[in-house]
VOGU-3710 file (C-alpha; in Angstrom, 3 decimals, decimal comma):
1> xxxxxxxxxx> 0,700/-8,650/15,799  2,164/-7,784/19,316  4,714/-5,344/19,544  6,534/-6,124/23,228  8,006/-2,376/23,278  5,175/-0,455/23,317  3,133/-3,346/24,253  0,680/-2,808/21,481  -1,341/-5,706/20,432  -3,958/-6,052/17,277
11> xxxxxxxxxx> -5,783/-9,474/17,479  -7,369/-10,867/14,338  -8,364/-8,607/11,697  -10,028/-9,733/8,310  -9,871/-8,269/5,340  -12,298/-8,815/2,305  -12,158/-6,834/-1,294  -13,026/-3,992/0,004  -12,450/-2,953/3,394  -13,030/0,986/5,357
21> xxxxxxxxxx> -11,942/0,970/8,833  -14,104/3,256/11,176  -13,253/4,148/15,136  -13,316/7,063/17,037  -9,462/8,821/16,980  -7,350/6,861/19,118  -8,950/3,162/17,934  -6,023/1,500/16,233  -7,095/2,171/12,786  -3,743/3,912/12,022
31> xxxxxxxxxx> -1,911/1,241/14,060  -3,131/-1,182/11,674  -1,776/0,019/8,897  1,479/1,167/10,590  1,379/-3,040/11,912  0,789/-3,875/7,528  3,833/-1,664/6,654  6,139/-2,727/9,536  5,307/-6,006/7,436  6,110/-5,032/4,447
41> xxxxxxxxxx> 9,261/-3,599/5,229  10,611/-6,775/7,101  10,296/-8,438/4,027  11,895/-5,966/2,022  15,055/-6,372/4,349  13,999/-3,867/7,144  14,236/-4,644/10,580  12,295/-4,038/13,904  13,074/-4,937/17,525  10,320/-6,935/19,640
51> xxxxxxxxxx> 7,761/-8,238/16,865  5,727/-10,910/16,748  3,866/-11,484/13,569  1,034/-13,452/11,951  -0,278/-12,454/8,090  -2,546/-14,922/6,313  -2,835/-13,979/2,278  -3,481/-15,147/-1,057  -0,460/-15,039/-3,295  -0,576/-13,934/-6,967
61> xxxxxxxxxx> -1,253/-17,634/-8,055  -3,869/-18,159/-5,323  -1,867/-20,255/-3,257  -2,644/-19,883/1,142  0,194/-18,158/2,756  0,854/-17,971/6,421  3,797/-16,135/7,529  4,756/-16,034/11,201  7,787/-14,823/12,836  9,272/-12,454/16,236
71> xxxxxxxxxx> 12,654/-10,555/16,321  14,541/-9,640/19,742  13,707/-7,171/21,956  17,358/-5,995/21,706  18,796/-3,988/18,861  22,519/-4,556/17,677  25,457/-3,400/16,090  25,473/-5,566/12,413  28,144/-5,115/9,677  25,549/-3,411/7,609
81> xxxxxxxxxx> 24,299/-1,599/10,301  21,643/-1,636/13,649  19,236/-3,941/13,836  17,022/-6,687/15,619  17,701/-10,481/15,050  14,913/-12,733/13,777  14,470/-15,550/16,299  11,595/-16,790/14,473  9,877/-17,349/11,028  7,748/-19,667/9,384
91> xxxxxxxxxx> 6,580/-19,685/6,215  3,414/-22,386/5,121  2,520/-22,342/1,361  -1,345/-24,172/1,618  -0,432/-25,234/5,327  3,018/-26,902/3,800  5,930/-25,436/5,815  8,294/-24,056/3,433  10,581/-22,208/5,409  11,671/-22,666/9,213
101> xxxxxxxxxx> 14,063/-21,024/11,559  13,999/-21,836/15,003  15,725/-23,585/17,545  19,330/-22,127/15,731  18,683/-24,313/12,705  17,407/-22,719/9,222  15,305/-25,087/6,940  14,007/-23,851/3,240  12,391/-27,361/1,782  13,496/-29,549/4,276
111> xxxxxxxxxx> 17,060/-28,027/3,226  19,344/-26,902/6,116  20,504/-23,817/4,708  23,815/-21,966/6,091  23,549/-19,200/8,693  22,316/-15,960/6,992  22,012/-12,545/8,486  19,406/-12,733/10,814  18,543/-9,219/11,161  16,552/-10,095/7,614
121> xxxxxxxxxx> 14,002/-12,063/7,370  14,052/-15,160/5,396  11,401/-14,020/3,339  14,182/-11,357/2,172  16,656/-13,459/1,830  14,680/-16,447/-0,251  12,772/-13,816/-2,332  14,061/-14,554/-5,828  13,019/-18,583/-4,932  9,662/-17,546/-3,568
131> xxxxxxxxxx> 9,089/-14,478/-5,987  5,070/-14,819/-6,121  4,763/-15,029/-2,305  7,416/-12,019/-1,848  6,043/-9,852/-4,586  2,466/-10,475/-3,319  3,094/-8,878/-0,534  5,778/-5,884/-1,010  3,595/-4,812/-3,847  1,186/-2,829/-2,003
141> xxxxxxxxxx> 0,554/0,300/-2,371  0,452/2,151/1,178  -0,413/5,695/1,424  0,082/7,357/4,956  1,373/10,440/5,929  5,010/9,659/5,563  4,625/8,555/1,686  7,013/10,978/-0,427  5,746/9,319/-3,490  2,671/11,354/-2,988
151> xxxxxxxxxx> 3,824/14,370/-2,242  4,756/16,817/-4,764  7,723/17,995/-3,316  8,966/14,318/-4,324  12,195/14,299/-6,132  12,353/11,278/-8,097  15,371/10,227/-11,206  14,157/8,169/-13,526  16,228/5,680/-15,866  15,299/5,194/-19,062
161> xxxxxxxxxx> 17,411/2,615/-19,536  16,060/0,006/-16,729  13,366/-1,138/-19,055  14,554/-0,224/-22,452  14,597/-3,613/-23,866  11,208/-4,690/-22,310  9,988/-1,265/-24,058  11,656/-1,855/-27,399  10,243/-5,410/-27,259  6,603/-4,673/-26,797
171> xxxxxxxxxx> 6,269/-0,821/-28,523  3,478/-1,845/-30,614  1,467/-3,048/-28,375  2,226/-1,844/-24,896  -0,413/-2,053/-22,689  0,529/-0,129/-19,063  -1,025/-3,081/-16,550  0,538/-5,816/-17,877  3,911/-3,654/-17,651  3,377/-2,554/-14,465
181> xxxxxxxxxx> 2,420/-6,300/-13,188  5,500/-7,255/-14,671  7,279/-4,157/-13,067  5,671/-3,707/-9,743  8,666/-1,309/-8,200  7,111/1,485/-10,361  6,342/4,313/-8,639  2,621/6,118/-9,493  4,542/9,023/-11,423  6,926/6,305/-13,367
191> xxxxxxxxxx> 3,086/4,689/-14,534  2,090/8,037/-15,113  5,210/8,521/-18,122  5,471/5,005/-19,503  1,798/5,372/-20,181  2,053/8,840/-21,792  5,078/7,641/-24,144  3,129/4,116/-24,895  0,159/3,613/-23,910  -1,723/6,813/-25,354
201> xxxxxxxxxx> -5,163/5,146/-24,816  -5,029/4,426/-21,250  -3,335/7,805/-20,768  -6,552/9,697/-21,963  -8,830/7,483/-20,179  -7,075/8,157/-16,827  -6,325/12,199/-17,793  -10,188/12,245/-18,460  -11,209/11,470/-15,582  -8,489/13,285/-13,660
211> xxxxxxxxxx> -10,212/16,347/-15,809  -14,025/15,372/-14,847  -12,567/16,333/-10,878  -10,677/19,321/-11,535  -12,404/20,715/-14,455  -9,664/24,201/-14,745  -7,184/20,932/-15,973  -6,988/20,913/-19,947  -3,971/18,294/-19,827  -1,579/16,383/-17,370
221> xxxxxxxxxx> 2,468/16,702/-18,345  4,946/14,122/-17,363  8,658/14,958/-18,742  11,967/14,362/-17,726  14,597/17,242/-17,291  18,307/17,281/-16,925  20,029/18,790/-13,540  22,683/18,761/-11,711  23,034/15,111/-10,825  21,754/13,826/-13,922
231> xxxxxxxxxx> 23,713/11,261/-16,123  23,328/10,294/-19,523  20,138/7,876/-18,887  19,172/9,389/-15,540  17,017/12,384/-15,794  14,486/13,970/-13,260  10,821/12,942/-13,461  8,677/15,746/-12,789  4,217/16,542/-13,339  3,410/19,346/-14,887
241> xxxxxxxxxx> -0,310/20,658/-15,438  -1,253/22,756/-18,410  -4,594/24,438/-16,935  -7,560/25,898/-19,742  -6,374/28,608/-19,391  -3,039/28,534/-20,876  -0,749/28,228/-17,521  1,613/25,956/-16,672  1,508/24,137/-13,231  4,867/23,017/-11,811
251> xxxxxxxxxx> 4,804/20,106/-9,987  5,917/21,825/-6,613  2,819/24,511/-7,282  0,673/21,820/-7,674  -1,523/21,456/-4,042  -1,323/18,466/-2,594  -4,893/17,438/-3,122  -4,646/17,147/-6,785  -1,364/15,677/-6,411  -2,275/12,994/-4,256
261> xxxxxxxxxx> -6,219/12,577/-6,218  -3,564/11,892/-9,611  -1,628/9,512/-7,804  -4,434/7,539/-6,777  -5,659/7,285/-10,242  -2,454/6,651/-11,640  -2,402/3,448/-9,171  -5,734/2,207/-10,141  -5,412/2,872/-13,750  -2,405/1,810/-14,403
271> xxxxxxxxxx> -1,007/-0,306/-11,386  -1,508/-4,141/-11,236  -4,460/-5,408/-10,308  -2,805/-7,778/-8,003  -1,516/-4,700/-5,773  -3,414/-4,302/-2,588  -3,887/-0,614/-2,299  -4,052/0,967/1,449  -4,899/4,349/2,493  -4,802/6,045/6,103
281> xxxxxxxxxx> -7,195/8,683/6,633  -8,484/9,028/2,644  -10,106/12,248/3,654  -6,465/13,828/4,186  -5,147/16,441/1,995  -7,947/15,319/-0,439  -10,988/17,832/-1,241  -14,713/17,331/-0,714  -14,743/17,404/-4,368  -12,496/14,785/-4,970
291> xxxxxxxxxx> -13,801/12,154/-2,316  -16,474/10,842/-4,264  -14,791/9,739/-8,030  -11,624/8,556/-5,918  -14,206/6,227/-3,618  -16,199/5,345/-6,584  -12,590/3,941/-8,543  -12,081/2,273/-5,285  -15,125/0,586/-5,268  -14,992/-0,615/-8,621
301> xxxxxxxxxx> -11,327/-2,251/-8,621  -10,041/-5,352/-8,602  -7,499/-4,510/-6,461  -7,607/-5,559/-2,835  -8,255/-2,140/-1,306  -7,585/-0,820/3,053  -8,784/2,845/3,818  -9,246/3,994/7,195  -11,694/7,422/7,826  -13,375/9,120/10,341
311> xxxxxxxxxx> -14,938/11,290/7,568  -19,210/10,717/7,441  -18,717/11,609/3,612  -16,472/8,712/2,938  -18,179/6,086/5,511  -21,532/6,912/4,207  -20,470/6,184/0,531  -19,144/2,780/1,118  -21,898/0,114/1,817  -21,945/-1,081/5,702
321> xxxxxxxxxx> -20,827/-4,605/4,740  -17,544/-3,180/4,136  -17,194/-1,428/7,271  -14,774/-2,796/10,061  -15,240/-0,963/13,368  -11,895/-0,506/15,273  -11,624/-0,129/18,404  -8,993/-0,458/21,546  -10,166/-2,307/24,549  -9,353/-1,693/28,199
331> xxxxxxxxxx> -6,147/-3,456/28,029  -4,661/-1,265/24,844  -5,474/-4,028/22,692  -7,085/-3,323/18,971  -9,915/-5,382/18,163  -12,151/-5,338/15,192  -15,774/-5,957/14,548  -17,356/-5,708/11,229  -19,813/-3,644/11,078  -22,997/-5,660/9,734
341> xxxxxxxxxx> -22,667/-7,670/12,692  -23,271/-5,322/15,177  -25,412/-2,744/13,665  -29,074/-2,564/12,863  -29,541/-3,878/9,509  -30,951/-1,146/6,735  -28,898/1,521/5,291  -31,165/4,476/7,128  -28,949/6,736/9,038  -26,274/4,059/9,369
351> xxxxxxxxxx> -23,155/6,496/10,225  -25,647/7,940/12,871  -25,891/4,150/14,002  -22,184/3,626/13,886  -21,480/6,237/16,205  -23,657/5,262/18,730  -22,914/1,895/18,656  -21,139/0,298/21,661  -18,129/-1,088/19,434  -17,335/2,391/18,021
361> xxxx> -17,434/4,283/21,275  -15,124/1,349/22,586  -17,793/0,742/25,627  -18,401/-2,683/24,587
//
């Protein structure tokens, strides 16, 4: 990706199952996964001025997918607000061009299509016709500093309504991953209810080990509650914790450790395994204590799974192999080496070896 404003540019990166990006503060690693949201959003229907873009992925079905694309440098006045035009975009489904839009002319099949707003991508605006590629790729799960979702200060309605028939239709046997594949706009504390109504089983398997971290927990409490701006399906979702005790834990009084440690959980308990999940800084607002069940569920996934750390305690518990070493050479470019490449092979003292390395210092 190369950003022409702030004239940031990230070459290649690869990603395998599991991935933990290591640098020194400064590297890129949080510019990587700012570069994988910007991404995200654009094909949700965002826009951002002076991109140019290249993501290479597996869809859900396993098909290739390169999408390429660059908006202006200038940002305009639109009837549905400001935003940047998209001058370019390509999409190749196993190196078959699929969609084009260059040179004024807008292709989906080999179909001229008529003149859309180009201030969204075409990846928006085709997504019900390309549904695997879209959903494969707005589906992840990215956790940064600026995610309300897993904060517990989050408001969030819930309507009871949405998936009433679905729920009706499959009571008996609900089962909380293939609902949440099927439903992949749930948010972590939506997973969190429709598995305590229906999915009792999976419930206590995630509560239990929420409980093996925070040991003063006797039992998690999703409900919904009427306010103010509630209607008759729309109610407010909130977590509650009952502690041994006997006291009740509002959601707000929860800390933002074990707020963020459930969310996690709820993701990889209940989330589709499909979901790439993608974490800046891991180590942030999350205890010592909780560090090593939430890397060992990481670990074990199926999920496709980012994290970026600086933290010895969560480098040292993921094998080297997954290690990427960021760093940001002389130019301002971010580069990326993986880690088994460059350092001395064996396992002894390998964060000591990381930090002397060359590539981590950003010397080479």
């Amino acid at each position: 990706m190369r950003d022409l404003w702030s004239r940031i540019v990230i070459n290649d990166v690869h990603f395998s199952r599991l991935n933990v990006l290591v640098g020194v503060s400064g590297a890129g690693k949080t510019t990587i996964i700012s570069a994988l949201k910007t991404l995200v959003r654009i094909a949700e229907g965002d826009t951002a001025a002076g991109l140019e873009w290249r993501i290479r992925f597996l869809d859900d079905t396993g098909k290739k997918i390169t999408w390429t694309g660059k908006t202006s440098r200038k940002v305009e006045l639109t009837p549905t607000g400001i935003g940047s035009k998209i001058v370019e975009e390509k999409l190749l489904v196993d190196e078959e061009l699929i969609i084009n839009n260059s040179d004024n002319e807008v292709l989906f099949n080999g179909f001229r299509l008529p003149r859309l707003d180009d201030t969204k991508s075409l990846l928006f605006h085709l997504k019900n016709e390309i549904k695997d590629i879209h959903t494969s790729l707005t589906s992840s799960i990215i956790i940064d500093a600026d995610s309300p979702d897993f904060s517990p200060s989050n408001n969030q309605m819930i309507n009871r309504s949405t998936y009433s028939d679905k729920l009706n239709e499959h009571k008996k046997n609900f089962d909380i991953k293939k609902f949440s594949h099927q439903n992949r706009e749930l948010t972590c504390k939506e997973k969190i209810y429709y598995a305590y109504e229906y999915d009792k089983e999976a419930f206590i398997d995630f509560q239990e080990t929420y409980i093996s971290i925070f040991e003063q927990v006797k039992e998690i409490k999703p409900r919904v509650a009427r306010t103010m701006e509630s209607t008759d399906s729309q109610r407010l979702l909130v977590i509650e914790l009952e502690l041994n005790n006997g006291q009740r834990v509002g959601q707000r009084k929860i800390s933002s450790g074990m707020y963020k440690t459930m969310m996690i959980l709820a993701e990889l308990f209940f989330g589709s395994n499909k979901s790439p999940i993608i974490i800046d800084e891991i180590e942030n607002s999350l205890g010592v204590n909780c560090l090593p069940e939430i890397l060992s569920q990481l670990n074990d996934t199926e999920n496709q799974v980012i994290i970026t750390s600086h933290h010895p305690r969560v480098i040292n518990e993921i094998p080297v192999k997954f290690w990427n070493i960021v760093s940001r050479k002389k130019d301002g470019s971010v580069v990326t080496y993986p880690a088994s490449e460059v350092l001395p092979s064996g396992r002894h003292e390998a964060f000591i070896q990381l930090i002397n390395s060359p590539e981590f210092r950003g010397s080479r």
